[in-house]
C-alpha positions in Angstrom: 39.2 -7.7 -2.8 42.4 -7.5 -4.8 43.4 -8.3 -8.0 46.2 -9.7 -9.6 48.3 -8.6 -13.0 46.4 -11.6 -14.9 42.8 -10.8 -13.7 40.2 -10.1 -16.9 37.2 -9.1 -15.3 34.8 -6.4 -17.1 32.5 -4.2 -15.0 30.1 -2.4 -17.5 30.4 1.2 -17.6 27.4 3.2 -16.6 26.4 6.1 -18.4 25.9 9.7 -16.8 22.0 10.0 -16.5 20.5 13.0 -18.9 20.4 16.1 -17.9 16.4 17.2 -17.4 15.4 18.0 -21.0 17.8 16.5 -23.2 16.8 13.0 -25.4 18.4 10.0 -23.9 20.0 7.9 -26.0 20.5 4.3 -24.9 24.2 2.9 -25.9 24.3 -0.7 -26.0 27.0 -3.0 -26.2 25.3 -5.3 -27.9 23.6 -5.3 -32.0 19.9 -4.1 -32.3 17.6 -4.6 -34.6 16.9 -0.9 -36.4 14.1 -0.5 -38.7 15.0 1.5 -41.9 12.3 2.8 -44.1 11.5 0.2 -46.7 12.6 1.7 -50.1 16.0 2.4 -48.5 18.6 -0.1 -50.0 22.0 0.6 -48.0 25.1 0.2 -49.7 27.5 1.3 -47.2 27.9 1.3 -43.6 30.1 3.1 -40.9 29.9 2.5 -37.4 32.2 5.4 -34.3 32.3 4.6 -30.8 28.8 5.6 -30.3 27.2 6.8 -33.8 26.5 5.1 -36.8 25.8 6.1 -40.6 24.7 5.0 -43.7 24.8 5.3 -47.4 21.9 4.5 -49.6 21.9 3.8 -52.8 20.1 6.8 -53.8 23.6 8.6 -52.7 21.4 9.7 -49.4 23.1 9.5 -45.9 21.3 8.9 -43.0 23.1 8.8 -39.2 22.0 8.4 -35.7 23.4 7.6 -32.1 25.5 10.2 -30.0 26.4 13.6 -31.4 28.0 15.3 -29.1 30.5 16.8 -30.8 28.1 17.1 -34.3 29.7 13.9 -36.1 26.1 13.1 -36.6 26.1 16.2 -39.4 22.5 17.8 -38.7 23.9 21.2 -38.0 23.8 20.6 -33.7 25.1 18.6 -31.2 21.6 16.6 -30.5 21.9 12.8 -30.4 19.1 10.1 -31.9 18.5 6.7 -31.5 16.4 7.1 -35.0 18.2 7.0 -38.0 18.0 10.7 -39.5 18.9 11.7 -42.7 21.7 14.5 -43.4 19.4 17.1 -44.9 22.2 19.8 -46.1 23.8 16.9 -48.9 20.4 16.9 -49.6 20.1 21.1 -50.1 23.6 21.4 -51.7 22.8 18.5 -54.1 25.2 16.5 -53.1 25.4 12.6 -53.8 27.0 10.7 -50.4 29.2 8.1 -51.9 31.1 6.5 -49.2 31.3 6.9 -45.1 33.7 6.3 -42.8 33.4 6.8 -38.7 35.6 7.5 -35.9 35.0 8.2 -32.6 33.7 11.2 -32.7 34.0 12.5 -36.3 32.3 11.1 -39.7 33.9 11.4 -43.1 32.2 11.2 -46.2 32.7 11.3 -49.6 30.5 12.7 -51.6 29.7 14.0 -55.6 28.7 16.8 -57.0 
């Protein structure tokens, strides 16, 4: 089967099965429904390639998805499909602002 210069077809890429003790995080390329805690009211919202993060009102941040390379800020390189919040702005007293993802980083700003 051949294809021409003005073919469009998509084949689905297939993700590497986990390796034997590691979580596996399912990546979708479509929106699901995520259940926050009640009492969170979100107020800003960043999405990467494969991670996502969130502000809350409170100033908290909370992240999830694939964190390979640590973009997900909870001191490893573990991934989640829970949201999870970022415990050291938390411990330094810091206030999270606003958030911004890329594809494998995660910028915020935050107040002292």
């Amino acid at each position: 089967v051949g294809s021409s210069p003005g073919d469009t077809t998509l084949t689905p890429r297939r993700e590497q099965p986990a390796a034997e003790g590691t979580a596996f995080i399912s990546i979708q390329a479509f929106p699901a429904l995520l259940d926050l805690p009640q009492d969170l009211e979100v107020t800003e919202v960043s999405c990467g390639s494969r991670h996502t993060a969130v502000v809350t009102r409170g100033g908290e941040l909370y992240t999830w998805g694939w964190g390979k390379y640590g973009q997900l800020g909870h001191g490893d390189n573990s991934s989640s499909d829970q949201p999870r919040r970022v415990e050291y702005l938390v411990a330094e007293g810091l206030q999270a602002e606003e958030v911004v993802c890329g594809p494998w980083t995660t910028y915020v700003h935050v107040l002292e």
